[in-house]
Backbone as XML, in Angstrom:
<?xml version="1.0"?>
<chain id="A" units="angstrom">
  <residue number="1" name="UNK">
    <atom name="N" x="45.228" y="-168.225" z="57.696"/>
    <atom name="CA" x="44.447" y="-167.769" z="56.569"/>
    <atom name="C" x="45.088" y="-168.269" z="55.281"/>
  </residue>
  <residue number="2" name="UNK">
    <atom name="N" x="44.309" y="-168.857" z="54.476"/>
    <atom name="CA" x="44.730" y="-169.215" z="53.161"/>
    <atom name="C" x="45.152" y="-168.338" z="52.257"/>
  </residue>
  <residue number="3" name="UNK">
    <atom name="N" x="46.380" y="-168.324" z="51.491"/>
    <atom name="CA" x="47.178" y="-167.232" z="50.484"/>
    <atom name="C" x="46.184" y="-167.249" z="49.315"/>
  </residue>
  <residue number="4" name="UNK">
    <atom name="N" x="45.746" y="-166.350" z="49.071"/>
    <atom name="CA" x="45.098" y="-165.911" z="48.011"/>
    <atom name="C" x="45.211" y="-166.623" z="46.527"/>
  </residue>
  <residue number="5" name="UNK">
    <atom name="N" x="46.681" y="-166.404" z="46.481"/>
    <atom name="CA" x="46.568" y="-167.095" z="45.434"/>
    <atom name="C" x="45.749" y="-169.075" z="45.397"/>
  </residue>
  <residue number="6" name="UNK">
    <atom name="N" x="46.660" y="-169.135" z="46.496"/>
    <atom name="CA" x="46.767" y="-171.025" z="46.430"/>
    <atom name="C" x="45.025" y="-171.480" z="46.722"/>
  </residue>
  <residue number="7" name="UNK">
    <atom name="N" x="43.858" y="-170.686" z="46.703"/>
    <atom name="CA" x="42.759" y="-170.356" z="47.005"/>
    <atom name="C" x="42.133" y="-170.642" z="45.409"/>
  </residue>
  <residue number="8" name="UNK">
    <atom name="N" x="42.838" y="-169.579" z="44.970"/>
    <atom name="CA" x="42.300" y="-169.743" z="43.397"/>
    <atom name="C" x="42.980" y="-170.489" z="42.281"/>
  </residue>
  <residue number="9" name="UNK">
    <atom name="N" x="43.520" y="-171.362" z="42.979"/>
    <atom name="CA" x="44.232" y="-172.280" z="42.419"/>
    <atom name="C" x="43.783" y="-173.709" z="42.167"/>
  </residue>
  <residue number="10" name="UNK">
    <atom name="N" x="43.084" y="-173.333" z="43.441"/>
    <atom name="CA" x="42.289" y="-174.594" z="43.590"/>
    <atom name="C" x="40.428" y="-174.631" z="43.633"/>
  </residue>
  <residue number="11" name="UNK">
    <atom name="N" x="40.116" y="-173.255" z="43.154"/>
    <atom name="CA" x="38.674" y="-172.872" z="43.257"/>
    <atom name="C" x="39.059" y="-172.916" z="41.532"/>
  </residue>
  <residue number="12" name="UNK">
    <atom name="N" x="39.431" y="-172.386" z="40.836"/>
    <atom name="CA" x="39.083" y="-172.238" z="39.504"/>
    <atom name="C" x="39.009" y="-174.090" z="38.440"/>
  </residue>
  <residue number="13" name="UNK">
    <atom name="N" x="39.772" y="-175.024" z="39.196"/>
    <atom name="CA" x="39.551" y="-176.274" z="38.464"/>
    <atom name="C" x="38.396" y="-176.617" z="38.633"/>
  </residue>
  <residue number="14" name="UNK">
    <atom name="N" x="38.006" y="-176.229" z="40.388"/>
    <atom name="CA" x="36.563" y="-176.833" z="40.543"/>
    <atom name="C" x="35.305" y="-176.411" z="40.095"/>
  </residue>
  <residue number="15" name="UNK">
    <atom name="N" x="35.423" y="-175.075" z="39.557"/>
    <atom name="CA" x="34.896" y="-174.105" z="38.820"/>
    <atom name="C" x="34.338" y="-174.960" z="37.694"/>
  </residue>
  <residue number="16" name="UNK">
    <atom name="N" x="35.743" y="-175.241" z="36.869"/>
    <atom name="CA" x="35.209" y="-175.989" z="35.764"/>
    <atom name="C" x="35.123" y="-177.308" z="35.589"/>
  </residue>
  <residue number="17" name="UNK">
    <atom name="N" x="35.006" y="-177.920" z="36.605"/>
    <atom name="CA" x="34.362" y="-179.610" z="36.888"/>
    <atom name="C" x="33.270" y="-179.265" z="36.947"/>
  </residue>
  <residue number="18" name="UNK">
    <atom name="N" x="32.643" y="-178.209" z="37.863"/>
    <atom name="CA" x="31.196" y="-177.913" z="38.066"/>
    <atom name="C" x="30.725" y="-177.949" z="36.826"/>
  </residue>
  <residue number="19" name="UNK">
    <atom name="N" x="30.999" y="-176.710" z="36.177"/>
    <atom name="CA" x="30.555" y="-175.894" z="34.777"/>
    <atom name="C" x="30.303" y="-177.530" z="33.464"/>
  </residue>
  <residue number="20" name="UNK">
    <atom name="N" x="32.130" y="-178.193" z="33.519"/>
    <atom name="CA" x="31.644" y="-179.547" z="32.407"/>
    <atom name="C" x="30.144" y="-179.958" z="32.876"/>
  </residue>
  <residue number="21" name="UNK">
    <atom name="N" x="29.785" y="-180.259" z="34.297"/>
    <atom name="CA" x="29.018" y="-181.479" z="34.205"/>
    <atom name="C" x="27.383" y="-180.798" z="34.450"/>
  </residue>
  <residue number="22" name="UNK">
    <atom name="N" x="27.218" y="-179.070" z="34.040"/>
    <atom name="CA" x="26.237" y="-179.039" z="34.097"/>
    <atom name="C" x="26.361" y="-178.674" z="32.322"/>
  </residue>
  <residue number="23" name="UNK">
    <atom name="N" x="27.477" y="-178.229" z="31.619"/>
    <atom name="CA" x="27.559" y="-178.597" z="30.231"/>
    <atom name="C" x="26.598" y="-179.861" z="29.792"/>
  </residue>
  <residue number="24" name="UNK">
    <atom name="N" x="27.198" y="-181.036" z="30.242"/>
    <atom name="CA" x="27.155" y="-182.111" z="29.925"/>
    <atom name="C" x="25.330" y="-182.338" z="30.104"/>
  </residue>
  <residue number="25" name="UNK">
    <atom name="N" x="24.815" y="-181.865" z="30.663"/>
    <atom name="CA" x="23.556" y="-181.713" z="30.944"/>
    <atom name="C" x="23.231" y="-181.267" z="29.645"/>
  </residue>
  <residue number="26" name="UNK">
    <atom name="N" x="23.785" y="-179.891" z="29.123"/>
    <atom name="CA" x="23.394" y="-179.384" z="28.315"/>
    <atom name="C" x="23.383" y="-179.726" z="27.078"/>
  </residue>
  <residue number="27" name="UNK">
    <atom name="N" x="24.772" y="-180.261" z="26.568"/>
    <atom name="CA" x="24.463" y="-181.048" z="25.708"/>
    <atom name="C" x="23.814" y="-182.059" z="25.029"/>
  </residue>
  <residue number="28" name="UNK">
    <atom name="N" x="23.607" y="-182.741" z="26.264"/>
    <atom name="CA" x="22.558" y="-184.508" z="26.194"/>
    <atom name="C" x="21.384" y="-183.626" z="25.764"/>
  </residue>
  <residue number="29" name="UNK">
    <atom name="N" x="21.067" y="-182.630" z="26.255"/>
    <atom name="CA" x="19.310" y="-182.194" z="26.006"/>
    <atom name="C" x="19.493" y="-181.764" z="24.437"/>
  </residue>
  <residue number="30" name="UNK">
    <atom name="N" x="20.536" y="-181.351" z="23.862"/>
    <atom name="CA" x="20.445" y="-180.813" z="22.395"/>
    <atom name="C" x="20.496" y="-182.122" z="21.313"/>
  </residue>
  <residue number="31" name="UNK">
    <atom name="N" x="20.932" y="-183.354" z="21.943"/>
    <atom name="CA" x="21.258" y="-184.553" z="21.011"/>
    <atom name="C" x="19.351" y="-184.418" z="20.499"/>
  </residue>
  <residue number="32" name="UNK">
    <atom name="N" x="19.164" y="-184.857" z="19.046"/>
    <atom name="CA" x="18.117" y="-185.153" z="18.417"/>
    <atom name="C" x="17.626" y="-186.526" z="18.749"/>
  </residue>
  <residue number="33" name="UNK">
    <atom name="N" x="17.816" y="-187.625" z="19.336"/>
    <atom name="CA" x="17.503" y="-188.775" z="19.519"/>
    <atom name="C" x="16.729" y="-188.976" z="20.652"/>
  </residue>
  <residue number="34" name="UNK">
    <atom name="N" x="16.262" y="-189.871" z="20.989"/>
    <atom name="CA" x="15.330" y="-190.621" z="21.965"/>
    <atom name="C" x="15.642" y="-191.048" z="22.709"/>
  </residue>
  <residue number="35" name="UNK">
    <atom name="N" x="16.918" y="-192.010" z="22.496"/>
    <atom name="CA" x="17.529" y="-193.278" z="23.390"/>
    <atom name="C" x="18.343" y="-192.472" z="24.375"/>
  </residue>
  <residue number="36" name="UNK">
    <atom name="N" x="17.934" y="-192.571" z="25.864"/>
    <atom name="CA" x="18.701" y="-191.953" z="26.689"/>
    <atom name="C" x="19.912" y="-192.019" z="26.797"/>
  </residue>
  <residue number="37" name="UNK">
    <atom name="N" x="20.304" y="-193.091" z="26.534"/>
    <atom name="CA" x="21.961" y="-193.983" z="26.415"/>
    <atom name="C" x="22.815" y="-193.520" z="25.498"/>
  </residue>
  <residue number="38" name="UNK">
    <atom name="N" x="22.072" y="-193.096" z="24.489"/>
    <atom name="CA" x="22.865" y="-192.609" z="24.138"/>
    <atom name="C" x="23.140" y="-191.217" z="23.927"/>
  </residue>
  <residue number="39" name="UNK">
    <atom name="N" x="21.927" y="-190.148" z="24.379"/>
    <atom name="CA" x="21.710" y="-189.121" z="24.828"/>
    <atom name="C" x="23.017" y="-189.199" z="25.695"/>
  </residue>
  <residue number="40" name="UNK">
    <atom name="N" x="23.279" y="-189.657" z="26.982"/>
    <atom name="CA" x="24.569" y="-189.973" z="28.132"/>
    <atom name="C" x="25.833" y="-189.934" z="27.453"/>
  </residue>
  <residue number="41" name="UNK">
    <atom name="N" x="25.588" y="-190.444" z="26.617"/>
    <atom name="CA" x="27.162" y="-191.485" z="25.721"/>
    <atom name="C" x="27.901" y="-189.938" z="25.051"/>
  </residue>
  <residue number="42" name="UNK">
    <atom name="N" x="26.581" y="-189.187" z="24.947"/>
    <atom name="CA" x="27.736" y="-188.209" z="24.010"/>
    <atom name="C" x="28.495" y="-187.214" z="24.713"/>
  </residue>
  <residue number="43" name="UNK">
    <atom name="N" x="28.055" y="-186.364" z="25.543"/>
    <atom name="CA" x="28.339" y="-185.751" z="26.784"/>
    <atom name="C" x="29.993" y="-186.327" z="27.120"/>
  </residue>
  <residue number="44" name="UNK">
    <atom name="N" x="29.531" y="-187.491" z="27.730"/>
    <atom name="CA" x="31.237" y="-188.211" z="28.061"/>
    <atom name="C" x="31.933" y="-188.344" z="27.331"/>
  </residue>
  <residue number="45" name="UNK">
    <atom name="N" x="31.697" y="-188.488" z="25.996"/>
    <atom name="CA" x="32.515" y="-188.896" z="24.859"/>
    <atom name="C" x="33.199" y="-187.579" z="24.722"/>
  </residue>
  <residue number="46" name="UNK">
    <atom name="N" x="32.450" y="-186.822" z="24.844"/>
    <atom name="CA" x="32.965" y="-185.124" z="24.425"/>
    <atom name="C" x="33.841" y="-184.567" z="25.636"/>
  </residue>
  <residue number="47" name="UNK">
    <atom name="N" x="33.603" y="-185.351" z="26.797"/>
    <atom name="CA" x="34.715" y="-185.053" z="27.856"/>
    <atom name="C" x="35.561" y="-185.437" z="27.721"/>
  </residue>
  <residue number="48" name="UNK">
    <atom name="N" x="35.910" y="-186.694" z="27.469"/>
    <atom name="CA" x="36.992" y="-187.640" z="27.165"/>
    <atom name="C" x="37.516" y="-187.010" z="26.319"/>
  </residue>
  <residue number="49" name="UNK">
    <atom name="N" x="37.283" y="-186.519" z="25.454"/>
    <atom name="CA" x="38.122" y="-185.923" z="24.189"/>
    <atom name="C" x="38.526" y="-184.567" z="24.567"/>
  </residue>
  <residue number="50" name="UNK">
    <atom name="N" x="38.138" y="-183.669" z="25.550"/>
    <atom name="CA" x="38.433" y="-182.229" z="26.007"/>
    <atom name="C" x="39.291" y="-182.712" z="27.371"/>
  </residue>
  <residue number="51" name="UNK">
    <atom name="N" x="39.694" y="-183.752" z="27.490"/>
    <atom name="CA" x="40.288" y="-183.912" z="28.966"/>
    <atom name="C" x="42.071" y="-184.178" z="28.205"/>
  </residue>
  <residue number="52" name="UNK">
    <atom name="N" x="42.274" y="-184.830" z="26.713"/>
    <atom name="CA" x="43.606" y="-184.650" z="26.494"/>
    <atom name="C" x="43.665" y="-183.376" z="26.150"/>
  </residue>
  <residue number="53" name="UNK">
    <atom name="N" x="42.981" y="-182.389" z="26.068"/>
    <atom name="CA" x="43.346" y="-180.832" z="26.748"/>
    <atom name="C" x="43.885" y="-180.463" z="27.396"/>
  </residue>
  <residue number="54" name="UNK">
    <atom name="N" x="44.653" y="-179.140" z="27.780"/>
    <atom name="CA" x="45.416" y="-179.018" z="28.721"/>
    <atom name="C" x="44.518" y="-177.956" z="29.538"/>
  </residue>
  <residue number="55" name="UNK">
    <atom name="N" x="44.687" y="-177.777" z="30.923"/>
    <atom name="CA" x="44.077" y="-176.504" z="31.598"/>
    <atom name="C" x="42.667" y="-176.680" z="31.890"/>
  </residue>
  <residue number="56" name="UNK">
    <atom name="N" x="42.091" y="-175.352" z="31.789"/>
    <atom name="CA" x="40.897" y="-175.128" z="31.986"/>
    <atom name="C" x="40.173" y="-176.291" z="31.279"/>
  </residue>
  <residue number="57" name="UNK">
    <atom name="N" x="40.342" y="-176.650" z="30.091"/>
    <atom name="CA" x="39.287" y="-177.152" z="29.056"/>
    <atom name="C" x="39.864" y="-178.698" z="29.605"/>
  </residue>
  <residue number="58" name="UNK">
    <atom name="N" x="40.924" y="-179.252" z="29.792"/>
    <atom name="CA" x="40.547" y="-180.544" z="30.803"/>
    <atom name="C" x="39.760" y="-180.673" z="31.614"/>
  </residue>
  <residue number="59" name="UNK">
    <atom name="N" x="39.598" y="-179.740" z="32.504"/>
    <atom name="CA" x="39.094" y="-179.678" z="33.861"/>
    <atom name="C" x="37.581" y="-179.457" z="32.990"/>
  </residue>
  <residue number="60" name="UNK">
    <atom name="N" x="37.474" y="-178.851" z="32.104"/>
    <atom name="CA" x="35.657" y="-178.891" z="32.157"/>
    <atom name="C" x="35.332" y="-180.123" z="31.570"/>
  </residue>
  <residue number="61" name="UNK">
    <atom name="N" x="36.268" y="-180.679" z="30.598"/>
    <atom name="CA" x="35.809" y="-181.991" z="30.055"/>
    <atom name="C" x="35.621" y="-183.313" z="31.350"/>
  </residue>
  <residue number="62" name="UNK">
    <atom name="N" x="36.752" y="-183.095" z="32.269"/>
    <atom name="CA" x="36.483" y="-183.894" z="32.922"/>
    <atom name="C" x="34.914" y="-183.916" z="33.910"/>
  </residue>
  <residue number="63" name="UNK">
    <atom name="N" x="34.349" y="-182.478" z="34.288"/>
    <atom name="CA" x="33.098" y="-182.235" z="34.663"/>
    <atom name="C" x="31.710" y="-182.867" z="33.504"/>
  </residue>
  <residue number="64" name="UNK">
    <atom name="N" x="32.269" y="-183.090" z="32.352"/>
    <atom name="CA" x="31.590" y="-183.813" z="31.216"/>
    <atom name="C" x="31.216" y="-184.779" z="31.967"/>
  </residue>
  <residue number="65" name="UNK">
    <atom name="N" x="32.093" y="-185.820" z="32.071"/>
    <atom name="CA" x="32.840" y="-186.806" z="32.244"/>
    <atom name="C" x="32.175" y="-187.363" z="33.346"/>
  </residue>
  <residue number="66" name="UNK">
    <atom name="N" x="32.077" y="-186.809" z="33.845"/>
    <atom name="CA" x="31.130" y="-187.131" z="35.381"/>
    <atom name="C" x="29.956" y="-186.693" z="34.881"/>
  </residue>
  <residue number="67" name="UNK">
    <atom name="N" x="29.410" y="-185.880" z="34.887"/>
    <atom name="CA" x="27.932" y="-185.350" z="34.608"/>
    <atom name="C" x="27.214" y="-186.420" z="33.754"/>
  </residue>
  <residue number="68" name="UNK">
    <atom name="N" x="28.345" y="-186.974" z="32.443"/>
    <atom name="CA" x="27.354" y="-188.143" z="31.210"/>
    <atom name="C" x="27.391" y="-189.209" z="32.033"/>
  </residue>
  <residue number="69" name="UNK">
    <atom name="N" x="28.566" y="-189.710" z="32.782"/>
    <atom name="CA" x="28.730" y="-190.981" z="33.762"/>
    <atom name="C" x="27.442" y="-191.378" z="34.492"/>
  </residue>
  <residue number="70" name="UNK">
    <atom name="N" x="27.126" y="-190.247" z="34.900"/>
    <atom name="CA" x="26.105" y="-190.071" z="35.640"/>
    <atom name="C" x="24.943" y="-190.383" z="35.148"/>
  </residue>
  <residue number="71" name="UNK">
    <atom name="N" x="24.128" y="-189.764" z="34.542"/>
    <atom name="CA" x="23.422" y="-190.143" z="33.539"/>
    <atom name="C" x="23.460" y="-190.753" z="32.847"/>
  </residue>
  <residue number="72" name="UNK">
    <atom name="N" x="24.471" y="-191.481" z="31.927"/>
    <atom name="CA" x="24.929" y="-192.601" z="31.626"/>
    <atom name="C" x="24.124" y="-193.882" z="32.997"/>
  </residue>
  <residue number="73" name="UNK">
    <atom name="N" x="24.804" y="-194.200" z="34.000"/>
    <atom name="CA" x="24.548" y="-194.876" z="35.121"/>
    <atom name="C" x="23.010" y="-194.761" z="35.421"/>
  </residue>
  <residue number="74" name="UNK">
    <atom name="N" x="22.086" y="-193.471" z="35.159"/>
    <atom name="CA" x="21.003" y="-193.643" z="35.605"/>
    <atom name="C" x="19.849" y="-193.867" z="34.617"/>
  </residue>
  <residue number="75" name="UNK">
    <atom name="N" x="20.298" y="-194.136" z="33.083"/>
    <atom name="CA" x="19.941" y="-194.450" z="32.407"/>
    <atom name="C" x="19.554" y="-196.038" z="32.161"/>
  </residue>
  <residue number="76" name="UNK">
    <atom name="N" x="20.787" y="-196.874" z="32.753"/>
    <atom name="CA" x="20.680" y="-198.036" z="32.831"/>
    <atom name="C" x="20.005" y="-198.763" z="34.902"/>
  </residue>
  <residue number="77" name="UNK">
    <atom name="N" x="19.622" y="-197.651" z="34.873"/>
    <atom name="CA" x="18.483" y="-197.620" z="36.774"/>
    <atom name="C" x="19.559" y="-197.673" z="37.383"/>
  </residue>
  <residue number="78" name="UNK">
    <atom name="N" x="20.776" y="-197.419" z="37.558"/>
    <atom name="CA" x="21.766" y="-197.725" z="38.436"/>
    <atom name="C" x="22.030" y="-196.055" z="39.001"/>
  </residue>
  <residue number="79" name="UNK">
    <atom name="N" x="22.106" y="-195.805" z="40.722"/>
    <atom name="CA" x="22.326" y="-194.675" z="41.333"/>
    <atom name="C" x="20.269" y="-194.389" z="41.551"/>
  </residue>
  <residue number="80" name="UNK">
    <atom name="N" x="20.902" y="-193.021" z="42.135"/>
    <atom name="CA" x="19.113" y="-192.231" z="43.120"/>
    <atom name="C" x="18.736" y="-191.513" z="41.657"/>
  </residue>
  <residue number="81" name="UNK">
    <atom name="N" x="17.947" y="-192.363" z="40.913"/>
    <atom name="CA" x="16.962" y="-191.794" z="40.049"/>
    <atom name="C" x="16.055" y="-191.331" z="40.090"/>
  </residue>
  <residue number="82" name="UNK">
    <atom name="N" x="15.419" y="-191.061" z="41.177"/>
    <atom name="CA" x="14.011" y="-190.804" z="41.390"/>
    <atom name="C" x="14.101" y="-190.076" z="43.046"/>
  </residue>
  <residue number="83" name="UNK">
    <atom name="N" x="13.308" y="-189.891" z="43.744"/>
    <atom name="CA" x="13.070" y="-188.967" z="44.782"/>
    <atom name="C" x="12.214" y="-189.696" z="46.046"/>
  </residue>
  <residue number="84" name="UNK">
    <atom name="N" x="12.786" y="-190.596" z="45.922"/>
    <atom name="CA" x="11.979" y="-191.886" z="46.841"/>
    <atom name="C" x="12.584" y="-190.978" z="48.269"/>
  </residue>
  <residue number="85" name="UNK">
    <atom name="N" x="11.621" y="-191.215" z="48.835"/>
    <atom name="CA" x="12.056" y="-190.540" z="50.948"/>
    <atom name="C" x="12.548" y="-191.876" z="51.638"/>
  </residue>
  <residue number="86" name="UNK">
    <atom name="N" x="13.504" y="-191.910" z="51.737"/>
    <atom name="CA" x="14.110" y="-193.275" z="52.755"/>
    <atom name="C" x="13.165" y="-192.820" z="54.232"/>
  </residue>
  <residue number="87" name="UNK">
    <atom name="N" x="13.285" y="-191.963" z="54.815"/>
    <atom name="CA" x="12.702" y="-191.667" z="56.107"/>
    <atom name="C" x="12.738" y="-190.141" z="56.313"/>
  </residue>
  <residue number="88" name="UNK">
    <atom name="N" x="11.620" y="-189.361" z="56.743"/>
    <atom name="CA" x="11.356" y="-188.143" z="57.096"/>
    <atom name="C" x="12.154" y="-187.864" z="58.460"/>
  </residue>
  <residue number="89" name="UNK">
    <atom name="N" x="12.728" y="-186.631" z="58.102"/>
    <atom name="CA" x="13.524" y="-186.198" z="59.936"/>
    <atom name="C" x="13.077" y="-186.267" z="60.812"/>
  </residue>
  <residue number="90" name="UNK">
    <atom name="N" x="11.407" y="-186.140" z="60.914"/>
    <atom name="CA" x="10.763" y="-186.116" z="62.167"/>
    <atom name="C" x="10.532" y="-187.353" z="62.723"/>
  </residue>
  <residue number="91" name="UNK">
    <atom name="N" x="11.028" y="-188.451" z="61.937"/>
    <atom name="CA" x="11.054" y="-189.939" z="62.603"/>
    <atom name="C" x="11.793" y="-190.432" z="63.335"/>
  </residue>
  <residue number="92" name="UNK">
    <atom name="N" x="13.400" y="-189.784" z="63.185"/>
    <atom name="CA" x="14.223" y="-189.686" z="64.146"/>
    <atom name="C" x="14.111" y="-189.631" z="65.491"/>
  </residue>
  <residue number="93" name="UNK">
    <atom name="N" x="14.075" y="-190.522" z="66.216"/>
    <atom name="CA" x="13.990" y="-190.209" z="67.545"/>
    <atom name="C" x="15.322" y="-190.473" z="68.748"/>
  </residue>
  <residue number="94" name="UNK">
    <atom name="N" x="14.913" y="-189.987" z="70.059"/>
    <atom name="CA" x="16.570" y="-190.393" z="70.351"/>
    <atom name="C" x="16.461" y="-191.647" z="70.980"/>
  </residue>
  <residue number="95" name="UNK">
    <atom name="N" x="17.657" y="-192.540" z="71.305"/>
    <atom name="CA" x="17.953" y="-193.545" z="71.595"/>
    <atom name="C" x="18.116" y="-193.761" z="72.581"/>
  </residue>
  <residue number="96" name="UNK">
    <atom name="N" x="17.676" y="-193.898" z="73.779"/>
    <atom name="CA" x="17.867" y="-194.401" z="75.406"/>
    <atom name="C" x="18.516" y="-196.044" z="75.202"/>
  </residue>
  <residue number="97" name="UNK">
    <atom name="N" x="19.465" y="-195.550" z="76.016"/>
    <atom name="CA" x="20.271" y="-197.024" z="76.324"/>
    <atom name="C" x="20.286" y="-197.521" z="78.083"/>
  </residue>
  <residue number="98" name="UNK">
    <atom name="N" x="19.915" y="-198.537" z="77.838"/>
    <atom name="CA" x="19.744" y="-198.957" z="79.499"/>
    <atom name="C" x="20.793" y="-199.188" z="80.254"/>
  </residue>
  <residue number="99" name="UNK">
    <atom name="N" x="20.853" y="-198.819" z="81.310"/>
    <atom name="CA" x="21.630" y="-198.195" z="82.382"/>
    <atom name="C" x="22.395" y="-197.280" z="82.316"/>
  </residue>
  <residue number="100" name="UNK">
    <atom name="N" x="22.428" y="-196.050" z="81.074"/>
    <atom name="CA" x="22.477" y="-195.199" z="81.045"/>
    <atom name="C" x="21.646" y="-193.868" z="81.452"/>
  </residue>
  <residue number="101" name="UNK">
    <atom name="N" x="22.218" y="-192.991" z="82.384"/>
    <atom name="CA" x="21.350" y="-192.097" z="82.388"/>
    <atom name="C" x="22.362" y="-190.544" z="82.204"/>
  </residue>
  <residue number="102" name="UNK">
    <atom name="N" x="21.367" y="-189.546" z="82.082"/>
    <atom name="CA" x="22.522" y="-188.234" z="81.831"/>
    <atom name="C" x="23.456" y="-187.741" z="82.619"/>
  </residue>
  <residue number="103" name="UNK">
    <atom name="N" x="23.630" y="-188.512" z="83.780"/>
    <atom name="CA" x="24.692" y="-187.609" z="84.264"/>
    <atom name="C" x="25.677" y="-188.471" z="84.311"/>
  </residue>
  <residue number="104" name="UNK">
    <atom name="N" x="26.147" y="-189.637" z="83.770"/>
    <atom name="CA" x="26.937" y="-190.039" z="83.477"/>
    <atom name="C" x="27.384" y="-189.462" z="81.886"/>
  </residue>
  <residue number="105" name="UNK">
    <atom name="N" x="26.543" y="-189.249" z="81.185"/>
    <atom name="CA" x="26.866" y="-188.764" z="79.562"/>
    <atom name="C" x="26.982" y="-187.384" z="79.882"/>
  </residue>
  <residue number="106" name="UNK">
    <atom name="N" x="26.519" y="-186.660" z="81.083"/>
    <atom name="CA" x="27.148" y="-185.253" z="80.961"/>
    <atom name="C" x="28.620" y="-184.707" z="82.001"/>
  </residue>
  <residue number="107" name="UNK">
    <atom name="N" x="29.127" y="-186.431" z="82.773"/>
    <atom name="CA" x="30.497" y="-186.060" z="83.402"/>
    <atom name="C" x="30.823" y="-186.093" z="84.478"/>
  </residue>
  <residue number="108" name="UNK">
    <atom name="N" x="29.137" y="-186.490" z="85.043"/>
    <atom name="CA" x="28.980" y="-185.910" z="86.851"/>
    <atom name="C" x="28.414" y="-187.688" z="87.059"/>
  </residue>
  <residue number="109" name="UNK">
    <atom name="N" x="29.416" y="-187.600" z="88.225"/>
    <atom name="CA" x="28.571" y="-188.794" z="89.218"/>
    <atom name="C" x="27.455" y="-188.871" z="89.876"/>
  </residue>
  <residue number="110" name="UNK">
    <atom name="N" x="27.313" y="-187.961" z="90.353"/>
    <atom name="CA" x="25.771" y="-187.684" z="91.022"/>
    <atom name="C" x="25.446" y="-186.086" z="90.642"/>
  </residue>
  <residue number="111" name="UNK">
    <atom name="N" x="23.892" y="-186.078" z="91.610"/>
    <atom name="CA" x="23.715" y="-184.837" z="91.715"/>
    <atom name="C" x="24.294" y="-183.790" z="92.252"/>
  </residue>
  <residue number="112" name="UNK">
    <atom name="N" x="24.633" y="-184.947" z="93.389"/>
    <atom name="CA" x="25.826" y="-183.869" z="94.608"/>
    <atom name="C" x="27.221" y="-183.103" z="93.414"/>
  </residue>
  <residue number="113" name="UNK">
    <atom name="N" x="27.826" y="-183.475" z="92.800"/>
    <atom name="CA" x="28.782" y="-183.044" z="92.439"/>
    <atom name="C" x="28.565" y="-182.216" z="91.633"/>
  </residue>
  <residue number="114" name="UNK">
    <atom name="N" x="27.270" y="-181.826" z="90.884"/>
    <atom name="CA" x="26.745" y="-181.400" z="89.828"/>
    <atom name="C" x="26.670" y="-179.887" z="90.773"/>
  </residue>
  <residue number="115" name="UNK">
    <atom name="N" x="26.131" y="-179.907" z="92.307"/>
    <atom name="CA" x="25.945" y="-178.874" z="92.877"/>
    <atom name="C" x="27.612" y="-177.804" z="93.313"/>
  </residue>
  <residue number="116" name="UNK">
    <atom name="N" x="28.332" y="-178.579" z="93.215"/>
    <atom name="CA" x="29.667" y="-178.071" z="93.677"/>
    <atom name="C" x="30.556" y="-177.703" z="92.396"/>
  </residue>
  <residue number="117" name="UNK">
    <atom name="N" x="30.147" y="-178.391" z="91.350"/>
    <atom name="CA" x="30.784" y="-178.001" z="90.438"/>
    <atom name="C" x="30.651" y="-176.039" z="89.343"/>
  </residue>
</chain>
């Protein structure tokens, strides 16, 4: 079992990586401008500058930091911008390989052994 402390030691940075980069969201939406790019640009800029911080307020700048990157990157079409379906689950089907059959993939040589086992 993990010591309590060393738990929240390592849950509270990630806390605020999360928190920067839905900040960073937040901020881009308050910029007055148009240009997405640079909507992105400020977010990170504002991480970058909260990351020679020490502590908590590094750790959220650096969640900036990623969050404008991000948007930053999908501003210029680069990364999953959009919600395109590569393939639905139900297309998945399984794979038969020849001269394979299951009771070699489940351990047994034959049937006979399958009965004794």
């Amino acid at each position: 079992m993990a010591k309590k402390a060393g738990l929240t030691s390592k849950l509270m940075p990630a806390a605020a990586i999360g928190a920067g980069a839905i900040a960073a969201g937040f901020v881009s939406s308050k910029i007055p401008v148009e240009n997405d790019k640079l909507k992105a640009a400020a977010p990170l800029a504002l991480g970058i500058f909260l990351m020679t911080r020490k502590g908590i307020v590094a750790d959220l700048g650096a969640g900036m930091v990623a969050g404008g990157a991000l948007k930053l990157a999908q501003s210029f079409g680069i990364g999953a911008i959009d919600e395109t379906t590569v393939m639905e689950l139900d297309e998945i089907d399984t794979v038969e390989i020849e001269g394979v059959d299951d009771d070699v993939v489940s351990g047994t040589d034959s049937e006979e052994d399958e009965m004794y086992s």
